[in-house]
Every structure is written in C-alpha cells, then in structure tokens.
C-alpha positions as CSV (number, residue, x, y, z in Angstrom):
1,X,7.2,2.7,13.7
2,X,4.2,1.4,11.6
3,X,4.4,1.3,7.9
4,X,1.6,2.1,5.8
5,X,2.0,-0.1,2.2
6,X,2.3,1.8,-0.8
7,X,1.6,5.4,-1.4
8,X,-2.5,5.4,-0.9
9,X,-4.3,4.5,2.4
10,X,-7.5,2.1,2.8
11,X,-9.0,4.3,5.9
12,X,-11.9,6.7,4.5
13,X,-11.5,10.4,5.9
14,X,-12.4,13.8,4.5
15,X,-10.2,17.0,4.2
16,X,-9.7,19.5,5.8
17,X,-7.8,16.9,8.2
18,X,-5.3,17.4,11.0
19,X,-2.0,17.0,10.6
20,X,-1.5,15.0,14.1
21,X,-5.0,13.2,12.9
22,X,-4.0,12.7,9.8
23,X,-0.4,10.7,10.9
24,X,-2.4,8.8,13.3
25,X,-5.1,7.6,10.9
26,X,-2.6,6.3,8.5
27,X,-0.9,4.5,10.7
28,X,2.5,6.7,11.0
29,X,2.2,6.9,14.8
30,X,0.2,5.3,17.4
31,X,-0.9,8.0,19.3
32,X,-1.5,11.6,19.1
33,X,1.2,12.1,21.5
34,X,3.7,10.5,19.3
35,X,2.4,12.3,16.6
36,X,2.9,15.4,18.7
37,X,5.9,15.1,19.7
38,X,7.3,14.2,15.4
39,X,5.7,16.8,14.4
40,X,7.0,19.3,17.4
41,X,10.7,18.2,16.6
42,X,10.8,19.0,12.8
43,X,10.5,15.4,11.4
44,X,7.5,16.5,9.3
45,X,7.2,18.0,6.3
46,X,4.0,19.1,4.7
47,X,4.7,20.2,0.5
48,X,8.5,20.4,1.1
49,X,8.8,22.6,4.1
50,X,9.5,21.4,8.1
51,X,5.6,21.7,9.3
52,X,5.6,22.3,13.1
53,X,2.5,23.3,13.8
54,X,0.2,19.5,14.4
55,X,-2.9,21.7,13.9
56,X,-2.3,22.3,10.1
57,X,-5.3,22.0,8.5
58,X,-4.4,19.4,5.2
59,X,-6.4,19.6,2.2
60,X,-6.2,17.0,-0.9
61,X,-3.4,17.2,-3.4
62,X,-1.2,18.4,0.3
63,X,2.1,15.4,0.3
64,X,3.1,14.7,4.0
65,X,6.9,12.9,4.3
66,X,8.2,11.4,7.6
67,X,11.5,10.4,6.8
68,X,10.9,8.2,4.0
69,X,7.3,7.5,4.0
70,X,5.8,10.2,1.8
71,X,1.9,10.2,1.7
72,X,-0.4,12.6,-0.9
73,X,-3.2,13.6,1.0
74,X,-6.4,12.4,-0.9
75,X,-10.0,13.4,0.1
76,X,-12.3,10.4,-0.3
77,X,-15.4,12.5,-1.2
78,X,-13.2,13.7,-4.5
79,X,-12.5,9.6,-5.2
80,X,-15.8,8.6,-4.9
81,X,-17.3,11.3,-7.2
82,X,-14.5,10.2,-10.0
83,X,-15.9,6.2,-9.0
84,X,-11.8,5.4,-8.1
85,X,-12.2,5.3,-4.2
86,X,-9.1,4.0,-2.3
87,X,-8.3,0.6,-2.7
C-alpha cells in the first residue's frame, strides 16, 4: 500500500470530500475499488469510530486512520486564507 509522508498532504482539494475520494487522493489506495472495498471491511475510521459508509461526506478538522497512517482532513481554501497552504 502507498504511503503518504508525514501527517499533511501536497494535493490541493476542498471539503466537503469523499471518504473513498479522499483515500484515493492522498495516495492510501489506488483505486476507488480498493478504497471501496477498505472502507466496506471496517479498516477505516473517520474521528475514532469504524466508518463504513465510502460516501461520508469529510469536512476539515475530520482525522481519517487506516491502520497506522492517520491523516487530519485539512480544507485548502481555510490554509490559504491563513497564507499557510500545504507544503
């Protein structure tokens, strides 16, 4: 599985985001079918709690874990506005 370097991510995207979008932006899967099917079996939490549904709608300050990769879900507009976009 791809592995996505610290704790922020480089790609640009706005919230509300997809969950299965949102693992396959990143870099956590390599399709939406793989997404899918993670997110289907349980291995995705969205704030603590086993998310099942991939059409969960994510918003900024949301933290997504898959296994040991945990990723805070940051809305670029927000980081812009504050002048400290992703690096």
């Amino acid at each position: 599985m791809p592995t996505v370097e610290g704790s922020t991510v480089n790609d640009s995207f706005l919230t509300p985001i997809r969950l299965d979008q949102f693992l396959k932006l990143i870099g956590a899967t390599d399709t939406g079918g793989h997404a899918k099917a993670l997110i289907q079996s349980g291995e995705v939490r969205v704030n603590g709690d086993v998310e099942t549904r991939r059409g969960r709608k994510l918003i900024a300050g949301d933290v997504v874990a898959l296994g040991t990769l945990v990723l805070p879900v940051r809305d670029s507009r927000a980081e812009d506005a504050a002048g400290t976009a992703s690096v």
